[in-house]
C-alpha positions as CSV (number, residue, x, y, z in Angstrom):
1,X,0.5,-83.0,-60.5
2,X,-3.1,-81.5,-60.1
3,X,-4.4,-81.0,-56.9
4,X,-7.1,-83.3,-55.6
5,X,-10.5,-81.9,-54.5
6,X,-12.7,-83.4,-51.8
7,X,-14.6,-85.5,-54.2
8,X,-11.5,-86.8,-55.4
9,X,-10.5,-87.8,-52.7
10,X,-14.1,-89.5,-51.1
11,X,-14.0,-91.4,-55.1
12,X,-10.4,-92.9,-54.0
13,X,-11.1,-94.0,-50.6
14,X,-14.5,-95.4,-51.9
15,X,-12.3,-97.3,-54.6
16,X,-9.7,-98.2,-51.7
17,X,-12.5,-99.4,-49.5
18,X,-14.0,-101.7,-52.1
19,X,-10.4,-103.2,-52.7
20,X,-10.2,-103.8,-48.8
21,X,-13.7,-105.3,-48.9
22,X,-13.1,-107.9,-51.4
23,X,-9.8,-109.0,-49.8
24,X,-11.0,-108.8,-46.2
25,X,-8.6,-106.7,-45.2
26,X,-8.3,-104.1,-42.1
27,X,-6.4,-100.8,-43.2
28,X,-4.4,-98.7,-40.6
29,X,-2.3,-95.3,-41.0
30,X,0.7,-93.2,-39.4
31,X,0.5,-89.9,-40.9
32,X,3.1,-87.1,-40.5
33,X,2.5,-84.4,-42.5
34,X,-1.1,-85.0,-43.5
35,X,-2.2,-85.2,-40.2
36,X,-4.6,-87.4,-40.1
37,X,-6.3,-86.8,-43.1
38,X,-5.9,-90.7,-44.7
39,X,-7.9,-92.1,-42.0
40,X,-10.7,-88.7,-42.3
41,X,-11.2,-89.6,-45.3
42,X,-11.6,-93.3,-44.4
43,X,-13.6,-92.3,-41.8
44,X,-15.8,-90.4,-43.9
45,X,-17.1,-93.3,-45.3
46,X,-19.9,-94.7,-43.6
47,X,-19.4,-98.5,-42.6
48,X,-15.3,-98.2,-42.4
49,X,-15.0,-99.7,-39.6
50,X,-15.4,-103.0,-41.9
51,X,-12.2,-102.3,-43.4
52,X,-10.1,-99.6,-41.2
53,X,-8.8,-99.9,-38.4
54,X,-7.3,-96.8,-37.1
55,X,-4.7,-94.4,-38.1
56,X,-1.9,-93.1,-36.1
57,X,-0.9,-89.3,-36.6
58,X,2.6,-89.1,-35.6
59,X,3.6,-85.4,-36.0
60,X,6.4,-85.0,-33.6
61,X,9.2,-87.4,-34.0
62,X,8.3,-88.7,-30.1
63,X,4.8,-89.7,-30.9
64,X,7.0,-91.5,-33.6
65,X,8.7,-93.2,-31.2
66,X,6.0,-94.2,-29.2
67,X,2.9,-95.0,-31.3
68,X,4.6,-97.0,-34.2
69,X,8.2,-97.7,-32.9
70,X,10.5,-95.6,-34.9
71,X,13.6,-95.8,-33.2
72,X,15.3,-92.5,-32.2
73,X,18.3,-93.7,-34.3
74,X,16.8,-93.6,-37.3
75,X,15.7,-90.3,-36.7
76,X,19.0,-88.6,-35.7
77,X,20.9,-90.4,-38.6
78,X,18.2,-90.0,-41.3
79,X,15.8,-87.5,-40.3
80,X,11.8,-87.5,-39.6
81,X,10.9,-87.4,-43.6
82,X,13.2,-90.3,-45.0
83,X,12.6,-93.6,-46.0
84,X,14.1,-95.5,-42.9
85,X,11.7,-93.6,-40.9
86,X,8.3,-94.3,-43.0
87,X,9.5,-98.1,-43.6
88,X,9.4,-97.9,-39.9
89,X,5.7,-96.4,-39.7
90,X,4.5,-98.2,-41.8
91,X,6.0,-101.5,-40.1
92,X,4.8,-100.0,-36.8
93,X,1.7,-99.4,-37.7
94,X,1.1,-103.1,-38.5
95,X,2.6,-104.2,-35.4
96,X,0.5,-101.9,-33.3
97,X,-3.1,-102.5,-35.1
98,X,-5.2,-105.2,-35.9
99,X,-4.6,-104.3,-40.0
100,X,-3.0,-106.7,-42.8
101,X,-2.0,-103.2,-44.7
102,X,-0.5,-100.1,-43.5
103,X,0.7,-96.9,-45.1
104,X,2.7,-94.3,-43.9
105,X,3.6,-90.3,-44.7
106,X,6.0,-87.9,-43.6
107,X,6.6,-85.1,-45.7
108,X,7.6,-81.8,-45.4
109,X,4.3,-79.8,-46.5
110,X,5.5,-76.1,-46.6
111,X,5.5,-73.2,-46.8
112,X,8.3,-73.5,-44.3
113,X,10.2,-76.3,-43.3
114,X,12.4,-77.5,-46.5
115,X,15.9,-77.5,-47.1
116,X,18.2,-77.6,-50.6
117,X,18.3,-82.0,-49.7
118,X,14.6,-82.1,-49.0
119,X,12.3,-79.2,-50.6
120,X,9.3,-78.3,-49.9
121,X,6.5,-80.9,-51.6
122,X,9.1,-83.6,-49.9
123,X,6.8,-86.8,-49.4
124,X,7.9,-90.2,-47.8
125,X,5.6,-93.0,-48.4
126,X,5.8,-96.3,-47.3
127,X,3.2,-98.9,-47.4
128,X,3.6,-102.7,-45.5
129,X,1.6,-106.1,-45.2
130,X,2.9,-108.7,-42.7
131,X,5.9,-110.2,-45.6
132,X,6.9,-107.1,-46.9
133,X,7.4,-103.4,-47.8
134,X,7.7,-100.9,-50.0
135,X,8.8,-97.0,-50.1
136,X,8.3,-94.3,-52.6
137,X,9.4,-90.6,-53.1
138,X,7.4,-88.0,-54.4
139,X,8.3,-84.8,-55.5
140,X,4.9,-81.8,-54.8
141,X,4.3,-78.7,-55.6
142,X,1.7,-76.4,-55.2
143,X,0.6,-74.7,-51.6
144,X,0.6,-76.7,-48.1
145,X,-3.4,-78.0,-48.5
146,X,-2.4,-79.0,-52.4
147,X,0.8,-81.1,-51.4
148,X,-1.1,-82.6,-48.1
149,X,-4.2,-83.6,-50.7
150,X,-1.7,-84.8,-53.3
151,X,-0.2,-87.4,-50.9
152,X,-3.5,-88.2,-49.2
153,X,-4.1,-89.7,-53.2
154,X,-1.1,-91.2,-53.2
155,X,-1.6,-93.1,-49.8
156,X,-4.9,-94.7,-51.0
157,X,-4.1,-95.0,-55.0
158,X,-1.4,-97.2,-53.9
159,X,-3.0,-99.3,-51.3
160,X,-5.5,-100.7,-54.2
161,X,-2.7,-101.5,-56.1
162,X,-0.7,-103.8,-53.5
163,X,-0.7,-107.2,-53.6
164,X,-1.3,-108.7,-49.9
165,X,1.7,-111.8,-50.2
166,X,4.4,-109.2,-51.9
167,X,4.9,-105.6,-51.9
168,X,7.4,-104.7,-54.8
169,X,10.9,-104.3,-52.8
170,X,12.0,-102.1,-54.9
171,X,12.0,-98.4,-54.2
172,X,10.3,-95.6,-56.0
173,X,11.5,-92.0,-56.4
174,X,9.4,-89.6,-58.1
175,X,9.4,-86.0,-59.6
């Protein structure tokens, strides 16, 4: 996958805010290993406070824990950059804003960090309305800004996609 350069990215969150805008939704984030970067570029936009909310960023597994209620369970069994954790987020997110969407990230961005279970370019997403969920897996590669910038596109690609009454349970793992 291509990295994604800052127009890119401004063009996806302009086509994300217009999908929020025409469902009169509120948008809010926990970010990992992005770091805050979903809700920048939200925030970059002028008049996103119509359809964001806020964003979490949740870098150590405490703030975690505190800002979008991961329990400390799920992170000693699965780990910060697993699915249970980002359903979690994403769920917590929800729970702590005044959104009808969430996503959440936790990856492991490099160039250090990865192991033989969960390389480098390692990327948990997981996106949640009131009813439901949904988790995906996504395989990066390229340097620490081009994996960070490849999941801030996945974040927002998916959000325009997602039906508000159903999330597809199903979960998604790709290379």
């Amino acid at each position: 996958m291509n990295s994604f350069s800052d127009e890119d990215l401004k063009q996806l969150t302009r086509q994300t805010a217009n999908t929020l805008i025409d469902r009169g939704w509120l948008l809010s984030a926990a970010e990992s290993c992005t770091g805050g970067w979903v809700a920048k570029c939200c925030t970059d936009l002028v008049g996103s406070s119509a359809w964001f909310d806020r964003g979490f960023v949740t870098y150590s597994n405490h703030s975690k824990q505190e800002l979008v209620n991961v329990k400390k369970s799920t992170l000693e069994q699965f780990g910060a950059v697993s699915e249970q954790t980002v359903l979690e987020m994403a769920r917590g997110a929800l729970q702590n804003s005044n959104a009808d969407i969430s996503v959440s990230i936790s990856g492991i961005a490099g160039p250090d960090g990865g192991t033989d279970e969960k390389p480098v370019g390692t990327v948990w997403f997981a996106w949640a309305t009131k009813d439901s969920a949904k988790s995906e897996l996504h395989h990066f590669s390229g340097d620490r800004d081009a994996v960070r910038r490849q999941a801030v596109a996945i974040a927002l690609q998916m959000v325009t996609g997602i039906d508000k009454k159903r999330l597809d349970m199903e979960r998604t793992y790709l290379a």
